[in-house]
C-alpha positions, 0 to 999 in steps of 0.5 A: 481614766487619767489622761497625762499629757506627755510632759507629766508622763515623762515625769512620771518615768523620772526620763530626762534629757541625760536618759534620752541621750542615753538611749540616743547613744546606744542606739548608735549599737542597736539600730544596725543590729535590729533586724538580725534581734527581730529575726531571733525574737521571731524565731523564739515567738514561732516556739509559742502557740500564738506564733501560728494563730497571728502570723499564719503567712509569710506576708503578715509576720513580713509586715508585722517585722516591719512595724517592730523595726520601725517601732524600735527605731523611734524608739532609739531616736531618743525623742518621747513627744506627743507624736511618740506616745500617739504611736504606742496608743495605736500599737496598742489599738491594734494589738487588741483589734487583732486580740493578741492576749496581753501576756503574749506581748508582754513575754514578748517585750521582756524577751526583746528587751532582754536582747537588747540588754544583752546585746549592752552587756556584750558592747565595749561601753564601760560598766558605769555608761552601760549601767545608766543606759540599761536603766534608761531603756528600762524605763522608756522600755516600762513607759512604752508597756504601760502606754501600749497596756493602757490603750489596750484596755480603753 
């Protein structure tokens, strides 16, 4: 296994300080309307049938739509350090934990991800901007997965 510290990962993702800023600035947008995203995510997971198997009451899709807030929120303060990258590794602990298969939390991350982007193009930011904050979430968007993934498979 390839151990990467969290400098050659962002490296690796081609993320600066110009992409951070990026995700900073849109989440000046995103943040206040993250819990009504969460709230239609989960209304298209429940159309899934792993919608009952992992979030068979109230209580656990509540905590579960918890912990998604807080992970978007980190991830919308535009700081990826070793903190940063600890956390994903334990999302991706205890999604394997739990055994929710891959593909569901990988349907999971392009249906939200496509919220969000959504969510720029309906924005007022000019079309330049807009395109270079889009490529920006995609890729601490893509870091995130490979992270989650990996921790997943160790």
């Amino acid at each position: 296994m390839n151990v990467r510290s969290t400098e050659e990962i962002m490296k690796l993702y081609r993320i600066t300080d110009k992409e951070l800023n990026s995700i900073i600035e849109f989440g000046e947008i995103a943040v206040p309307k993250l819990a009504k995203l969460l709230n239609s995510w989960y209304e298209w997971l429940a159309t899934t049938p792993e919608y009952e198997e992992f979030f068979h009451d109230e209580v656990t899709q509540k905590h579960a739509q918890k912990m998604q807030l807080e992970y978007w929120k980190t991830f919308f303060t535009g700081e990826v350090n070793d903190e940063y990258i600890a956390y994903r590794k334990k999302i991706g602990e205890i999604h394997a934990r739990i055994g929710l298969p891959q593909d569901i939390y990988l349907a999971g991350v392009e249906h939200f991800s496509q919220m969000l982007l959504d969510l720029l193009d309906s924005s007022k930011i000019p079309t330049k901007k807009a395109g270079d904050i889009r490529r920006s979430v995609l890729k601490v968007v893509h870091l995130d997965m490979t992270t989650i993934v990996q921790s997943y498979e160790e």
